[in-house]
MIFI-171628 format. One line per field, with one value per residue (C-alpha): x negated, y, z negated; residue number from 1. Coordinates in nm, 3 decimals. Each point is the difference from the previous one (the first is absolute). Layout:
% MIFI-171628
xx (X  ...)
yy (Y  ...)
zz (Z  ...)
seq (NUM  ...)
% end
This chain:
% MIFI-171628
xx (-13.099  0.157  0.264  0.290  0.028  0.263  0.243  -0.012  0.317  0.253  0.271  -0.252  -0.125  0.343  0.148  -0.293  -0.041  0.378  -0.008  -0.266  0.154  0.337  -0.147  -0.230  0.347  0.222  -0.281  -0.035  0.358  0.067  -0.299  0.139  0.336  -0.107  -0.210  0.251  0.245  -0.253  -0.035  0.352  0.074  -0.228  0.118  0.352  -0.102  -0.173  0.344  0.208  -0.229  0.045  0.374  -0.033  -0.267  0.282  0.301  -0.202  -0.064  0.312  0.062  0.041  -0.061  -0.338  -0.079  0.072  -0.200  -0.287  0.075  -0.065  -0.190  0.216  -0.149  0.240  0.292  -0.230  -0.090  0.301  0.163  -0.259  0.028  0.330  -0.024  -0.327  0.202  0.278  -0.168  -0.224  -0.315  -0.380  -0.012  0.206  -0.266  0.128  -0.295  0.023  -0.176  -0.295  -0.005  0.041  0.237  0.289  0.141  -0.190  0.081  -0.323  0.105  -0.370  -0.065  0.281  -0.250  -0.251  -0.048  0.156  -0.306  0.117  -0.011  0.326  -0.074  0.206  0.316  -0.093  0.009  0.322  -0.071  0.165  -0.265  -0.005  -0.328  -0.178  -0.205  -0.210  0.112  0.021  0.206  -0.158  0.073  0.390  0.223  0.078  0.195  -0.087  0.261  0.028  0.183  0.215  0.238  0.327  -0.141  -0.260  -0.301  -0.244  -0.052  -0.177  -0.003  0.167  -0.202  0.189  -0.241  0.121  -0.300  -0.182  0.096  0.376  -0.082  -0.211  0.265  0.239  -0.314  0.009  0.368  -0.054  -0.307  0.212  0.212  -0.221  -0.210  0.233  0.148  -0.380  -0.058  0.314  -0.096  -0.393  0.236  0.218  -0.345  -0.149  0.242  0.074  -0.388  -0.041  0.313  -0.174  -0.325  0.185  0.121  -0.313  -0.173  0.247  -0.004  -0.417  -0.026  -0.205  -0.298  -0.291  -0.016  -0.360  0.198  0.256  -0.274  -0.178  0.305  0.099  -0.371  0.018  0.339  -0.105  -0.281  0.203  0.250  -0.197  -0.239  0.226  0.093  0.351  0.272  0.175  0.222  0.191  0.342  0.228  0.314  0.122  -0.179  -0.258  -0.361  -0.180  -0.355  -0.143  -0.338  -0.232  0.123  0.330  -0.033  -0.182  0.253  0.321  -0.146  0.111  -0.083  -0.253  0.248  0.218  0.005  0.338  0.156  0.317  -0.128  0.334  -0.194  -0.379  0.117  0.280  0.276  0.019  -0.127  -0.271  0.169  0.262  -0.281  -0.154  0.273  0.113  0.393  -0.176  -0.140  -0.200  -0.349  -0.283  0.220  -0.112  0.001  -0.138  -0.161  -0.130  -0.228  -0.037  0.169  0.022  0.111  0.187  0.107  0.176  0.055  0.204  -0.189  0.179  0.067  0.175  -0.260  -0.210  -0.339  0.015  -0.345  -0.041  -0.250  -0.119  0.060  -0.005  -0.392  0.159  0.319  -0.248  -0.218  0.329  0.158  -0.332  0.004  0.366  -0.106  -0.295  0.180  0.261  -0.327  -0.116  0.330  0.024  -0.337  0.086  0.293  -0.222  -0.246  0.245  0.170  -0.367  -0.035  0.325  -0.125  -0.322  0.161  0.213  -0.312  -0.157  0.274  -0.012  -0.330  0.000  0.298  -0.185  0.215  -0.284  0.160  0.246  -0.224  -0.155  0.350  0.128  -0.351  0.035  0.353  -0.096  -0.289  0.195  0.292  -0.205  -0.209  0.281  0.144  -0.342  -0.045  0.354  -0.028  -0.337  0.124  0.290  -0.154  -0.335  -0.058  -0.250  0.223  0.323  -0.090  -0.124  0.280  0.242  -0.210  -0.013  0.404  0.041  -0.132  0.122  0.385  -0.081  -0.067  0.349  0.189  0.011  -0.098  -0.177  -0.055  -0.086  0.273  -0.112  -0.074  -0.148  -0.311  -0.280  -0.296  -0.319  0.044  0.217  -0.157  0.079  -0.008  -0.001  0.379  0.102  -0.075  0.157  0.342  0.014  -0.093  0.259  0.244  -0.108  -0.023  0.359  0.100  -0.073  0.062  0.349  -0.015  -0.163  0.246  0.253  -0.154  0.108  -0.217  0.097  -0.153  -0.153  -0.230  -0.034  -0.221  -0.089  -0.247  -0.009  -0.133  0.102  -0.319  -0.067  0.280  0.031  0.346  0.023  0.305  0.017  0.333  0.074  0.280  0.065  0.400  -0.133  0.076  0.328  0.065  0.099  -0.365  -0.212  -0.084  -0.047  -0.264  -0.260  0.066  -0.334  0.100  0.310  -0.054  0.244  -0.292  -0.109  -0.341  -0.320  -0.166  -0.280  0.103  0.328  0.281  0.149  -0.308  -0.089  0.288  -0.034  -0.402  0.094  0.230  -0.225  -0.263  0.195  0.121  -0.305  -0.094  0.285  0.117  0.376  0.116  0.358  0.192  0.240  0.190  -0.279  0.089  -0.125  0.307  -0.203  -0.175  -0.182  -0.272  -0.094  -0.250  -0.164  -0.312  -0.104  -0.379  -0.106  -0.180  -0.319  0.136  -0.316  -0.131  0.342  -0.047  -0.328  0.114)
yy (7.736  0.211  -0.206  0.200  0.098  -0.109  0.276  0.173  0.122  -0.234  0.021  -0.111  -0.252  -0.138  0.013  -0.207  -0.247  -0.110  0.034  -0.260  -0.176  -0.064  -0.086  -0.245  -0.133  -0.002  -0.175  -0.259  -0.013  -0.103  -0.236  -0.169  -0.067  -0.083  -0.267  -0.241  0.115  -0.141  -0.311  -0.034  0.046  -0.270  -0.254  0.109  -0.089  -0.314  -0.092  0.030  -0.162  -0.303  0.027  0.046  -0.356  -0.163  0.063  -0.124  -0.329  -0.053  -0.024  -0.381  0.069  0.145  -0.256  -0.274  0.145  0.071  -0.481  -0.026  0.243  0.156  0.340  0.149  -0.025  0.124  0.295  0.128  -0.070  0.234  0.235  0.063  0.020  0.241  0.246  -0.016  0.021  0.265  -0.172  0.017  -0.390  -0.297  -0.331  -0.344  -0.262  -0.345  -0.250  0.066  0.395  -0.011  0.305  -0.098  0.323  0.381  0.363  -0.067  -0.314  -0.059  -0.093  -0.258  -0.309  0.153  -0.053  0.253  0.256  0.024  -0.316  -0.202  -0.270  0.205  0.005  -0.377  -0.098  0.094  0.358  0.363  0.258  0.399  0.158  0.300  -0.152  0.065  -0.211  0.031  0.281  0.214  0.071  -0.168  -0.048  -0.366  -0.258  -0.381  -0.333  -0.382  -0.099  -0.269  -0.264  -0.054  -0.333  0.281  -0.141  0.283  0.019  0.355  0.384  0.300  0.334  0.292  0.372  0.367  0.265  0.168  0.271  0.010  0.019  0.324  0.114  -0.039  0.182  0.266  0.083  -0.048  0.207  0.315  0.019  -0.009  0.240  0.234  -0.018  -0.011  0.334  0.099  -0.058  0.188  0.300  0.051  -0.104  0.276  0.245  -0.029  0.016  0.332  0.133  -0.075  0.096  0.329  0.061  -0.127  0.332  0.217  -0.135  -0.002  0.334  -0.155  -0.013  -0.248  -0.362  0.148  0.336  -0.188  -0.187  0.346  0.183  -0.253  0.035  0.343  -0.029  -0.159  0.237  0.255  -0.115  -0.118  0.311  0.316  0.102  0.038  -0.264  -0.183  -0.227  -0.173  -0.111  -0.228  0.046  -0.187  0.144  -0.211  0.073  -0.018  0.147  0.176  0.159  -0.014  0.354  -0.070  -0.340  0.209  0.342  -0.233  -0.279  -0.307  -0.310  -0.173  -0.261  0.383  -0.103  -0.131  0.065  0.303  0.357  -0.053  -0.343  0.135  0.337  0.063  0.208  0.397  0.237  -0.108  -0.331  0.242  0.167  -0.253  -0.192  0.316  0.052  0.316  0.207  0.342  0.100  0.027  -0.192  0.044  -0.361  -0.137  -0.346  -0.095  0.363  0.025  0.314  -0.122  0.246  -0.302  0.045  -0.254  -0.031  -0.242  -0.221  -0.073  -0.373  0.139  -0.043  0.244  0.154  0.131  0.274  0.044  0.271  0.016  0.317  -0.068  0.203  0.272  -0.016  0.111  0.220  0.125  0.060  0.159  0.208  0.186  -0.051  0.214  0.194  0.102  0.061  0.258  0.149  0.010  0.105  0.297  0.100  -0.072  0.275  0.272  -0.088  0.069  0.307  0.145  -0.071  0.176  0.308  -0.055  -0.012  0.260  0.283  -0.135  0.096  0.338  0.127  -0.133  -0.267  -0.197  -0.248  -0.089  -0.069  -0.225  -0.177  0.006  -0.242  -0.190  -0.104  -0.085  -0.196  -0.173  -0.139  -0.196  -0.155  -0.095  -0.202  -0.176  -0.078  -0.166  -0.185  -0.130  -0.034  -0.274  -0.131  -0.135  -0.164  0.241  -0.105  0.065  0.300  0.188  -0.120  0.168  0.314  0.059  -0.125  0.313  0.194  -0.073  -0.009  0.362  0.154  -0.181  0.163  -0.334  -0.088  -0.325  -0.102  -0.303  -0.129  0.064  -0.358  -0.110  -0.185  -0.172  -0.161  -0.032  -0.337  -0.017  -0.272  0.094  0.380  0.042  -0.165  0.154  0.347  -0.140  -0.051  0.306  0.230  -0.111  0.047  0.311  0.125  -0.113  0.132  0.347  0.000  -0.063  0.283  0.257  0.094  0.081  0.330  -0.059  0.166  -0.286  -0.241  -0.285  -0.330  -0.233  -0.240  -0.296  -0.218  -0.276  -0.326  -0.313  -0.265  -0.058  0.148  0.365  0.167  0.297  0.237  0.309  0.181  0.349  0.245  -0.026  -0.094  -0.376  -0.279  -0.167  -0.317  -0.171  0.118  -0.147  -0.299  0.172  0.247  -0.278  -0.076  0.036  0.301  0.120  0.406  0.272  0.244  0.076  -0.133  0.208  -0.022  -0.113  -0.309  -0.187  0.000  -0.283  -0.220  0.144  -0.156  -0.348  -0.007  0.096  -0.319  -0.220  0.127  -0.086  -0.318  -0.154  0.046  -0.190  0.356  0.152  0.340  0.142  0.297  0.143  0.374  0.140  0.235  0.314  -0.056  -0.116  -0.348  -0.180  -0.251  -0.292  -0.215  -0.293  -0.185  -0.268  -0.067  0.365  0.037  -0.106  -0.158  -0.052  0.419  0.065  -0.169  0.157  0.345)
zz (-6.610  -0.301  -0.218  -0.066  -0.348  -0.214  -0.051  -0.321  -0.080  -0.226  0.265  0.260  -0.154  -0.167  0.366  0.191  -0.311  -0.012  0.357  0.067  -0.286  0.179  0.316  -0.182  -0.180  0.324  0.160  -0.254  -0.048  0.355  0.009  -0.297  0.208  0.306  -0.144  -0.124  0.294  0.220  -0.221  0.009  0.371  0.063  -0.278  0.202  0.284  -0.090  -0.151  0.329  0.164  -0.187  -0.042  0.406  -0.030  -0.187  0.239  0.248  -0.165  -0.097  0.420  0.033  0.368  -0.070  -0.224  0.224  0.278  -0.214  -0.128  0.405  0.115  0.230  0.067  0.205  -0.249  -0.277  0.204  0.092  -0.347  -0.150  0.246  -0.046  -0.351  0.007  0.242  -0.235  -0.302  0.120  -0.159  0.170  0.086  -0.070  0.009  -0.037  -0.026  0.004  -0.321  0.130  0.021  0.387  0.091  0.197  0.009  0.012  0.153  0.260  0.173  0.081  -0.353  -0.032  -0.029  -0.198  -0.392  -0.212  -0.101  -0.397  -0.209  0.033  -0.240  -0.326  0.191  0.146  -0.320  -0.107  -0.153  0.124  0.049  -0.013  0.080  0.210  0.264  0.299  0.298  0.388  -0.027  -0.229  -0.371  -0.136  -0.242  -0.002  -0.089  0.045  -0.102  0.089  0.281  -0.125  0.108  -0.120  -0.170  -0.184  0.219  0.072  0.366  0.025  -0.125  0.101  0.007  -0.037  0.048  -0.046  0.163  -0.195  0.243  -0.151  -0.308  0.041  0.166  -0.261  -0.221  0.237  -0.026  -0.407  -0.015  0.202  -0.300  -0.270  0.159  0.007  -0.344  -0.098  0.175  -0.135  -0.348  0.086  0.147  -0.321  -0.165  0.154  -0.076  -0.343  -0.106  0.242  -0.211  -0.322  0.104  0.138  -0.400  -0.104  0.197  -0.193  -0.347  0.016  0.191  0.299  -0.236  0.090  -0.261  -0.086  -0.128  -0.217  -0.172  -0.062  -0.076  -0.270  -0.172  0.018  -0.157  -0.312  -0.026  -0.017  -0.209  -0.266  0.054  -0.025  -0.348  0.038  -0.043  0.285  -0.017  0.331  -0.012  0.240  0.081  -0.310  -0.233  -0.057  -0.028  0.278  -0.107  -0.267  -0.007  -0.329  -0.096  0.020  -0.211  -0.271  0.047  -0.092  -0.182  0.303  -0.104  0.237  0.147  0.090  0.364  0.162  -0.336  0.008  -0.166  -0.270  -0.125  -0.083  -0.135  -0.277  0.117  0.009  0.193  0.124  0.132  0.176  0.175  0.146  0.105  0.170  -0.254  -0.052  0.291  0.063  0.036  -0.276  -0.242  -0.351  -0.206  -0.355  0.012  -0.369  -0.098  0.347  0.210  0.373  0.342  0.190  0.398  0.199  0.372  0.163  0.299  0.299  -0.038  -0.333  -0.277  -0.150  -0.107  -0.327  -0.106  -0.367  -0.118  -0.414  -0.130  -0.347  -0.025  0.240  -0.276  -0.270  0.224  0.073  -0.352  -0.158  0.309  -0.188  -0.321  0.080  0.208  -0.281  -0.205  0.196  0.055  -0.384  -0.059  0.282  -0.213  -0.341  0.169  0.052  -0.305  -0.139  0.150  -0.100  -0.387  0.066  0.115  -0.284  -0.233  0.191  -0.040  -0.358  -0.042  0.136  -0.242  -0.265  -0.128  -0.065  -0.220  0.193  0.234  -0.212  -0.069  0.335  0.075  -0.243  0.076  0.394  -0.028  -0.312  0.138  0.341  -0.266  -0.216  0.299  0.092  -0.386  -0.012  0.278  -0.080  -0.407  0.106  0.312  -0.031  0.324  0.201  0.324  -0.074  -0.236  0.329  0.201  -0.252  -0.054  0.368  0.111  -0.303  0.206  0.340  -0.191  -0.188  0.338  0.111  -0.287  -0.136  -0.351  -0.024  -0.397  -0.186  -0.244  -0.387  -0.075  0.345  -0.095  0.282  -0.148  0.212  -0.010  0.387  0.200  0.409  -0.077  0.387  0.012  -0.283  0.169  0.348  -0.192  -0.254  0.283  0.202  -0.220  -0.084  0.316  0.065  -0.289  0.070  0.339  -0.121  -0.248  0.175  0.298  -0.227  -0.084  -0.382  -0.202  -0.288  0.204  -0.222  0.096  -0.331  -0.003  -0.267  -0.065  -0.240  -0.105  -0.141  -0.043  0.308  0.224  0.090  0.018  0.199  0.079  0.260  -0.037  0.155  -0.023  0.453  0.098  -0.041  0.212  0.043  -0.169  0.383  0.101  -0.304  0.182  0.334  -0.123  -0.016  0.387  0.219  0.228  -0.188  -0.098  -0.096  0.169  0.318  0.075  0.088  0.271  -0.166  -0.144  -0.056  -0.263  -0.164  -0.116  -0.344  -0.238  0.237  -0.108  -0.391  0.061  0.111  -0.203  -0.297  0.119  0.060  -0.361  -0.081  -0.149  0.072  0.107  -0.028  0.048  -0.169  -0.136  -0.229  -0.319  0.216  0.289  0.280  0.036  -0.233  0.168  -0.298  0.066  -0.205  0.079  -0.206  -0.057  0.098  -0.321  -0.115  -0.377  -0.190  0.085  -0.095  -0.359  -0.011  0.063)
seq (1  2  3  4  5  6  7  8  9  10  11  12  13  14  15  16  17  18  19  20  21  22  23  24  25  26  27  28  29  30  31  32  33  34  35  36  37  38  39  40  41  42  43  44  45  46  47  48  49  50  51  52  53  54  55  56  57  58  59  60  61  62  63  64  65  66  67  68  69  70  71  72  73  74  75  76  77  78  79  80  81  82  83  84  85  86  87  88  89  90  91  92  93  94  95  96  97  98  99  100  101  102  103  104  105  106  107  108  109  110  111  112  113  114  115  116  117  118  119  120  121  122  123  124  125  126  127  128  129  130  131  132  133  134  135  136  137  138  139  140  141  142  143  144  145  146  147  148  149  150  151  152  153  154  155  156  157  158  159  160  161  162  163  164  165  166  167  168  169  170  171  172  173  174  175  176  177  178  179  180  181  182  183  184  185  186  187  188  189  190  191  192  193  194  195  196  197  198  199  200  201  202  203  204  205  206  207  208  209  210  211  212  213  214  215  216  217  218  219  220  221  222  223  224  225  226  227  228  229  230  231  232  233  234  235  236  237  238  239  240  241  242  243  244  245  246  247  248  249  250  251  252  253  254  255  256  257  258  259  260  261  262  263  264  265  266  267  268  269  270  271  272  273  274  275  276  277  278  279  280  281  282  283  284  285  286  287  288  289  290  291  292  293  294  295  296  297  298  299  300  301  302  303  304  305  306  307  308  309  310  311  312  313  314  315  316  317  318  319  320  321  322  323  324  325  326  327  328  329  330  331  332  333  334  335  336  337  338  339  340  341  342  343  344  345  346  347  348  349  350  351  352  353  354  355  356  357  358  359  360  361  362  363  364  365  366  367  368  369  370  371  372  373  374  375  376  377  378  379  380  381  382  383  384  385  386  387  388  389  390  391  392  393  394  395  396  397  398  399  400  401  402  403  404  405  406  407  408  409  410  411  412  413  414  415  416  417  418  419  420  421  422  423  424  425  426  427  428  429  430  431  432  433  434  435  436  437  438  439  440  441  442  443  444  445  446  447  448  449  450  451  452  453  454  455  456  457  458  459  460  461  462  463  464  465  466  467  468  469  470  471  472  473  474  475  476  477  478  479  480  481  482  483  484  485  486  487  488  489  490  491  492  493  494  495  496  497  498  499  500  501  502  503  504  505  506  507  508  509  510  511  512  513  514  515  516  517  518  519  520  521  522  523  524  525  526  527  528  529  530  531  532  533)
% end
């Protein structure tokens, strides 16, 4: 014969476990009870019995007859007292143990079938004992005189049969408040196992175990970010991504977003003040695409994506981009000269010809020899000769100040680039739309032992003093965003940048009209190359 199988879904099993489990309680339960009840009925029962034994010998009639034997007054004093009592037997025995009285006359005579000799000798007794009438309660004291002269015992018995009657009647009861109790038992564990099946989605024990190794697999697998939230706030879970993205300390978990992460945007994000899809956020020199969505029981799972190699990807992608367009317009500009040179040529104005060259190729070179004369890092030098060119195509002119001085002597060339080319960038993006064919982009370089000083001013309609402070904002932009990549992170990352050099950056009204970016960062310079140089 096949054993069923034990069921394999949680509800199933919750609902036969705490099933057999109340039973097994109920059962106990009433077990438990009806044990001392039973030891009580009979202790009860041995205690009327006596107090019925006691009455009885307090009879000075009875205890006369029992002083001379007289059998027929013993008798039907008992009797009487049995019937009215209701007790099993009434025995009164002489000194010797010889009943005198009994409920079978045919045993009047005989000796007494339990020992006498206790109550004989002057003691009450209360005991369960096995006589001629089956299983009693009883009750045995001396038969006394009025002088205090023991002249018998009186034997007092309650059935058996009554008191498991009185069991009976108890036993009704608790059986039904026990079955009571298994009913409401019963019912509250199928509602729970009922919300049980919801909350688990029927799914087998074996499943959950699977699901939640899979889980962690796949958390701590993927190379995004995820962090879980409860309704409070509070961290829930954080995958190894997500530790590393935001910089969570290890102990993160149960702790509220707004205590392992300083406040900003960021902070918003995640705990959900600021809302929207592919939200764009700075953490450190890091550029993170955030999205939240809310969970039904209120919390929420946050997905956090690095873009900060996509960011770069990204902004070489325009910077070539406005290379080529300027080397497009370079190329017809080129052409246009040769035709000029060419018609030259053929009316024979050979030396100015020779002139006009001279003066084209001159004045590209004179640029490149500037910028390489007063800035002598090979980084920055490019980034400026090539931002000239991008701003020339603009109608923007992009020149060094006259005493802007870089020695090669810049120690993290690659943030130094990061923050001049945003500010460039911004600079002549805020220039450039204005069609004015003044349009001006100063920039200055300059050091000071150790720390580098560097200014960005342009001639734009500058920013408002009420919006200095906002500018550096993750997400805030006065431009509409590409489709491509997002506004609003470049001046945050400059900020940051500088910040974590211990450096400063301000903004204020520059000499040209527009904005003028300053920014200071201590310990950018190498000081012993500088001496040497």
């Amino acid at each position: 014969m096949k054993l069923p199988h034990w069921p394999r879904r949680v509800f199933a099993q919750l609902l036969l476990s705490q099933t057999v489990v109340t039973v097994g309680v109920t059962t106990v339960t009433a077990g438990l009870f009806l044990a001392p009840v039973s030891s009580e009925l009979d202790h009860d029962a041995m205690q009327r019995a006596l107090s019925i034994a006691q009455a009885t010998a307090a009879d000075e009639t009875i205890a006369r007859a029992a002083d001379t034997r007289d059998v027929v007054a013993a008798q039907r004093n008992a009797e009487q007292i049995r019937l009215a009592t209701g007790a099993s037997f009434v025995v009164v025995t002489d000194l010797d143990g010889i009943r005198l009285s009994h409920t079978d006359p045919g045993r009047i005579g005989h000796r007494v079938s339990t020992d006498p000799e206790p109550a004989l000798n002057g003691r009450s007794v209360t005991a369960i004992q096995q006589g001629t009438l089956g299983r009693t309660a009883r009750g045995k004291v001396p038969l006394r005189m009025a002088d205090g002269r023991i002249v018998g015992e009186v034997s007092v018995g309650i059935s058996d049969d009554s008191i498991r009657r009185r069991l009976l009647k108890m036993l009704t009861g608790i059986l039904l408040c026990a079955g009571a109790g298994l009913a409401a038992g019963t019912i509250a564990t199928l509602a729970l196992a009922r919300r049980l099946k919801r909350r688990t989605h029927n799914i087998a024990l074996a499943d959950i175990s699977a699901l939640l190794v899979e889980r962690e697999a796949m958390l701590h697998g993927i190379r995004e970010g995820m962090v879980a939230l409860d309704e409070r706030g509070r961290i829930r879970l954080a995958n190894d991504e997500a530790i590393r993205l935001l910089g969570l300390p290890e102990d993160c978990t149960g702790r509220p977003i707004a205590e392992v992460l300083p406040p900003g945007r960021l902070t918003d994000v995640l705990t959900g003040r600021i809302t929207g899809a592919d939200l764009p956020a700075v953490r450190d020199d890091r550029v993170l695409v955030v999205n939240r969505m809310v969970t039904a029981e209120g919390g929420a799972v946050v997905t956090l994506r690095d873009r900060t190699e996509l960011e770069s990807l990204v902004r070489e992608l325009d910077t070539t981009r406005s290379l080529t367009e300027a080397l497009r317009a370079q190329d017809h500009e080129h052409a246009n000269r040769m035709h000029t040179l060419l018609g030259l040529l053929e009316l024979g104005r050979h030396e100015q010809a020779v002139a006009f060259i001279s003066e084209q190729s001159g004045s590209h070179a004179a640029v490149a020899a500037r910028i390489a004369e007063q800035v002598q890092d090979p980084h920055v030098a490019a980034l400026l000769a090539g931002k000239t060119a991008v701003a020339d195509e603009r109608g923007v002119r992009l020149v060094l100040a006259p005493a802007a001085h870089l020695p090669d002597a810049v120690m993290d060339a690659r943030a130094l680039v990061t923050v001049l080319g945003n500010l460039i960038d911004n600079a002549v993006d805020a220039v450039a739309p204005r069609a004015d064919p003044g349009g001006r982009v100063e920039v200055t370089l300059a050091a000071a032992g150790s720390t580098l000083l560097l200014q960005v001013a342009d001639s734009g309609p500058g920013v408002p003093e009420e919006l200095r402070e906002q500018v550096f904002e993750e997400g805030w932009t006065s431009k509409d965003a590409p489709a491509h990549r997002p506004r609003g992170l470049g001046l945050a990352m400059v900020r940051r940048l500088v910040e974590r050099t211990g450096g400063r950056i301000v903004l204020d009204s520059g000499p040209l009209g527009g904005a003028r970016f300053t920014v200071e960062l201590p310990e950018a310079l190498l000081t012993t190359q500088l001496v040497e140089a």
